[in-house]
C-alpha positions in Angstrom: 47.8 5.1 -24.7 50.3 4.3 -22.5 51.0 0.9 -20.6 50.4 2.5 -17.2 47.2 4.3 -17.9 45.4 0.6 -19.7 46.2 -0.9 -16.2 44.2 2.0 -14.0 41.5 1.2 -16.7 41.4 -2.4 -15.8 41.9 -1.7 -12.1 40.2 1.9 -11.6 40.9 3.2 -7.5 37.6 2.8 -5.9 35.2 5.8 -5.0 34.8 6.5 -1.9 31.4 8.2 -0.3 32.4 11.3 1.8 30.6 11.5 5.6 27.9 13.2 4.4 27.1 10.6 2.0 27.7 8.0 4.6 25.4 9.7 7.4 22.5 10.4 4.6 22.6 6.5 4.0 22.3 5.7 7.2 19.3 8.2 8.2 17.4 6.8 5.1 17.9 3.2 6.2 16.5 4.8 10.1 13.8 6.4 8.5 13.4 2.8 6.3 12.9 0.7 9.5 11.0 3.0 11.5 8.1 3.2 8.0 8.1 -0.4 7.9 7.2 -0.7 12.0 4.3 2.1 11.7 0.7 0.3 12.0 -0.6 0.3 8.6 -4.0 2.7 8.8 -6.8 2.0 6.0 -6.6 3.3 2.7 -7.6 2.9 -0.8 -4.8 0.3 -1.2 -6.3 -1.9 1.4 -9.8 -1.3 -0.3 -8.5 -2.1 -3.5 -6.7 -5.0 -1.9 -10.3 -6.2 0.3 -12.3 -5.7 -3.1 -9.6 -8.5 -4.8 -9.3 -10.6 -1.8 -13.1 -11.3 -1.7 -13.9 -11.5 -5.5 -11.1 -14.2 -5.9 -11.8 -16.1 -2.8 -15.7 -16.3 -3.7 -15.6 -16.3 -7.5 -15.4 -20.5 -7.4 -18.0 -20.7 -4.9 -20.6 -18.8 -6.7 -20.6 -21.4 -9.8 -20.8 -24.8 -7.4 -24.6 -26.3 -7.5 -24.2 -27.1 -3.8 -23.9 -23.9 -2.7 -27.3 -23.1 -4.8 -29.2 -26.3 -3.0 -27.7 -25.7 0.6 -29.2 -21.5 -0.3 -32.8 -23.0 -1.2 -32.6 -25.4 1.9 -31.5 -23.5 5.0 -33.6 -21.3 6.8 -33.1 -17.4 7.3 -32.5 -17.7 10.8 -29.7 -20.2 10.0 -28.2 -17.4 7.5 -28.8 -14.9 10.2 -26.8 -18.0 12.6 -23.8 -18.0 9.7 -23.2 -14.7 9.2 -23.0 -14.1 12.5 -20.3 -16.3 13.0 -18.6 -15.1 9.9 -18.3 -11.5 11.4 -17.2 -13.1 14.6 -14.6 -14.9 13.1 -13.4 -11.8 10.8 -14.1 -9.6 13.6 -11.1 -11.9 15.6 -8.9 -12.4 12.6 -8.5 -8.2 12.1 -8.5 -7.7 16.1 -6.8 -10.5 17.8 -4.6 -12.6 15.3 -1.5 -10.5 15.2 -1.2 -11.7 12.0 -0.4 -8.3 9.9 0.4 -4.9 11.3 -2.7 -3.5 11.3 -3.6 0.7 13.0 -7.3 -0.1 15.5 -9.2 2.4 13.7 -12.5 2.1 14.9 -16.3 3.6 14.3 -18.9 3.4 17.1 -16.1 0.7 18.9 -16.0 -1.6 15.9 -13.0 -1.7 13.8 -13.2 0.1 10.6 -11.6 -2.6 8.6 -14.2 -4.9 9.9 -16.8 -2.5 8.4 -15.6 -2.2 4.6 -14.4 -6.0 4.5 -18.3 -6.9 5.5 -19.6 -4.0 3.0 -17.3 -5.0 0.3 -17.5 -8.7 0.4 -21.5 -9.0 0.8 -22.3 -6.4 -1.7 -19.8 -7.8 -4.5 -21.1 -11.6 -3.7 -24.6 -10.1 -4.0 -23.7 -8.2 -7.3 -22.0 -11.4 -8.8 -24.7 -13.6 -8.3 -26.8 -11.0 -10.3 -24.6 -10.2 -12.7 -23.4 -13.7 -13.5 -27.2 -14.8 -13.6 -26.9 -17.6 -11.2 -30.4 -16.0 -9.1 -32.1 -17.2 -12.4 -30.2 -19.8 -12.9 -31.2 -21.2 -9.8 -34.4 -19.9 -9.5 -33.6 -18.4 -6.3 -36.7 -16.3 -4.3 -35.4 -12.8 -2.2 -34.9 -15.0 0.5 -32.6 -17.4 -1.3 -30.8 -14.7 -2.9 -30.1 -13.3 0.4 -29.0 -16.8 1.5 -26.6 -17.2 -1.6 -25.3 -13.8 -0.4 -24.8 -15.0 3.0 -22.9 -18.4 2.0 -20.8 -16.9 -0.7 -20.2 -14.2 1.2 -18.2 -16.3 4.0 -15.8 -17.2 1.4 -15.5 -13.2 0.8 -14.7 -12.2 3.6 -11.9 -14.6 4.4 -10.4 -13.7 0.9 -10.5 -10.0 1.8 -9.0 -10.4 5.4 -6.3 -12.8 3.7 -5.3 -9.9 1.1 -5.8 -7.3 3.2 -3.5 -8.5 5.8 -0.8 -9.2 3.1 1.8 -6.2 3.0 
């Protein structure tokens, strides 16, 4: 090996990317940019992402004894009262927070994401209570089970907004 050819080993002449290489870099990075600005629409991602958010944010809720007491103490109408307020409150987070870059799908005028994060988040608090045994636990009657739901449920759907919302 000659002496000349070890120093264009150690110091090889840079590549450079013809035009074409050049402009096909720069139309990805347009293409890139404009992706990331599209309104995210619902999919099973943002399912998969509600159905996490609300079993993590009510999982510690549904083992604390107070929750249990305040479920055999408060009325229906005041469970009607919270989760009224709870879908008022989600109902502003997914419509009015400009907090994530969210598409307005909507079904009958209410926002489709509003729709699977209550479906999701009520029917897996209701399913964990039963399936970790906390309704026998606690000895709750239908109407305390449905007030458990309700309670734990709050917790859910905060959690699934929260995740949901993350990109």
């Amino acid at each position: 090996m000659s002496e000349s050819n070890a120093d264009g080993m150690m110091s090889p002449e840079p590549e450079h990317p013809s035009l074409d290489e050049i402009y096909q870099g720069i139309e990805d990075l347009k293409r890139e940019v404009e992706d990331s600005k599209k309104p995210d629409s619902l999919g099973w991602d943002d399912i998969a992402q509600e159905i996490v958010g609300a079993v993590t944010f009510a999982l510690p809720f549904l083992f604390t004894g107070e929750v249990w007491e305040i479920a055999k103490d408060i009325s229906i109408e005041r469970s009607v009262l919270i989760f009224s307020f709870t879908m008022l409150l989600a109902y502003l987070f997914l419509t009015r927070s400009m907090l994530g870059n969210l598409k307005r799908e909507e079904v009958f005028h209410i926002p489709k994401r509003l729709i699977t994060v209550a479906v999701i988040s009520y029917a897996i608090s209701a399913f964990m209570i039963y399936v970790y045994g906390i309704n026998a636990i606690a000895d709750f009657t239908v109407e305390q089970y449905l007030n458990a739901t309700v309670i734990i449920s709050t917790f859910a759907v905060i959690g699934a907004i929260a995740v949901d919302m993350v990109r």
